[in-house]
N, C-alpha and C positions, 0 to 999 in steps of 0.2 A: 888475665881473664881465663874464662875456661876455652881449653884448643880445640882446636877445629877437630873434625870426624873424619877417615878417608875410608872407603872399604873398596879392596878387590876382591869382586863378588867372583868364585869361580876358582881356586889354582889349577884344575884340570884345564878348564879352559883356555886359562892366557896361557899355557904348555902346549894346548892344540891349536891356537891362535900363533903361536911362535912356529911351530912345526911347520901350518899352512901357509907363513909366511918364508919359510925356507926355502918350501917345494915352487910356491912363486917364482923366485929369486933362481933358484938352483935346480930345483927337478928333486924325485921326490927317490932318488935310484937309491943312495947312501943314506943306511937309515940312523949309522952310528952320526953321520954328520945332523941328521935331524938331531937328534938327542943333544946334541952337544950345543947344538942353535939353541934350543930350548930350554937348556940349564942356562946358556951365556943371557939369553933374555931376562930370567926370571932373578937371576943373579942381579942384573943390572938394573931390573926392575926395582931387588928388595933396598938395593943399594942408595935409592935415592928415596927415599920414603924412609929415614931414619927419624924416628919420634922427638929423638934430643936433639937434633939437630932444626926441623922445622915447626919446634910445637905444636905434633899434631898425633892424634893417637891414628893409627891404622890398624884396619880390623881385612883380616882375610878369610874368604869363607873356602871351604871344601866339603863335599858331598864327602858319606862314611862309605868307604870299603873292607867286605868282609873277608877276613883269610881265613883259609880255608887247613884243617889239621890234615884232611884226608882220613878216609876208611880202607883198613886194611882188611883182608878177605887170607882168613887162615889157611880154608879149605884149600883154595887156588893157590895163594904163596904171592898175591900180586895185590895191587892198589885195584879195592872198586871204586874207591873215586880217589884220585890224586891229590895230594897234597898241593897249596898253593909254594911254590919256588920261592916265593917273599916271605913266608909265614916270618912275624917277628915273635918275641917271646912277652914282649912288654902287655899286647893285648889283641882282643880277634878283630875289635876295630878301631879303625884310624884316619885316619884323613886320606880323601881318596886323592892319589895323583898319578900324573904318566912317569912310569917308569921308575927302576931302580934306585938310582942317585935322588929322584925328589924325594921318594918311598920314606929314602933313611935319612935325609937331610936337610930338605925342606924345613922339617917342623923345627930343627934348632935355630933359626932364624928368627924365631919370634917365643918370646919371653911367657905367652902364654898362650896355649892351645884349650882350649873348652869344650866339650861337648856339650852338643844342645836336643834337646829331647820333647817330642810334642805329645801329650796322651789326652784322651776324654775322661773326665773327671767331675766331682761336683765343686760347685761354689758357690758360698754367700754372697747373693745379692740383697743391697738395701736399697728399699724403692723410694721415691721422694716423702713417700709418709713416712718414714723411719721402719716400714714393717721388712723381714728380712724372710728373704726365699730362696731355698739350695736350689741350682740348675747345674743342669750338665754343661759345660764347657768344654774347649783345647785350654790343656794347663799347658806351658813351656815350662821344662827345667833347662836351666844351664849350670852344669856341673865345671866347678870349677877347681875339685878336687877328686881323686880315685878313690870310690868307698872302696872298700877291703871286697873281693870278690867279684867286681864289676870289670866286666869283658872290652870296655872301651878304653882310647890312651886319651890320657891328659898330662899337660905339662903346667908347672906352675912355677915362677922361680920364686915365690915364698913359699916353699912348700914347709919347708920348717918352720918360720914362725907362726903361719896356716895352725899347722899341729899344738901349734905351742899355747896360740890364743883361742882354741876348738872353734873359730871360727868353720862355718856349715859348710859342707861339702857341695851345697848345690841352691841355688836360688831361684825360686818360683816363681816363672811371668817376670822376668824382672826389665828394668829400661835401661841405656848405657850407664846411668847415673848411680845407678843402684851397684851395677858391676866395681866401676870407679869405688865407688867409698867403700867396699868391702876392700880392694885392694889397698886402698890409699892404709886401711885400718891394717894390712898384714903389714905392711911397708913400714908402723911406725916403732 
């Protein structure tokens, strides 16, 4: 039958939730030991939550965080705003989490990362009489592949056959189901 749904809402958070459970336990002096609580947790977390192993899809949400290139100032010869210290090259957004080691690592834990996007928009509504009327809306995209120029990261691991069958880079308003059979369709 179809598997069960799990979602951990949050990766920042069960990372601040690990942390705060450190400082409980231990005190909050040593912060390389927080970090290191906080990897062991999330580590142990993703570890048991393995999809092939208990038929179940898991879905992890994380807020976008922006990096930053920084502005250089000729004049002066110095940074008028700073560069973020994490900038990656892949993209300016990404999944927001605490800290370096999740920053870079986190994401290859899971086979696919997506961006999700909310904007107001029009759409056709049809009323019970069959008469159809544009209204403004929240459209959601979930982008489930990196159009060419787009500043956000995605990960796909069918990313070639994605390309190969032009399958859409992003789907509209969609429900888990809809996500599912585009993949199931890169997959065959």
């Amino acid at each position: 039958g179809h598997p069960e749904v799990y979602l951990l809402d949050g990766l920042s958070e069960w990372s601040n939730t690990a942390m705060r459970e450190h400082d409980l336990k231990h005190g909050s002096d040593d912060r390389f030991a927080r970090w290191s609580y906080s990897k062991d947790y999330l580590l142990s977390l993703f570890s048991t939550t393995r999809p092939e192993v208990l038929n179940a899809h898991f879905i992890a949400t994380a807020r976008v965080d922006e990096l930053r290139r920084g502005i250089w100032n000729r004049k002066k010869d110095d940074w008028l705003v700073a560069p973020d210290p994490e900038y990656l090259e892949v993209a300016d957004f990404y999944p927001a989490m605490q800290g370096t080691w999740a920053r870079h690592n986190v994401p290859y834990a899971f086979k696919y990362i997506f961006y999700c996007e909310a904007d107001t928009g029009l759409v056709t509504v049809v009323r019970e009489d069959g008469t159809k009327k544009d209204m403004e809306a929240r459209i959601h995209k979930v982008y489930m592949m990196r159009p060419p120029g787009a500043r956000f990261y995605v990960r796909n691991k069918w990313e070639a056959a994605w390309l190969k069958k032009g399958l859409p880079n992003f789907l509209t308003n969609p429900d888990f189901d809809d996500i599912l059979e585009v993949l199931r369709e890169a997959a065959k």
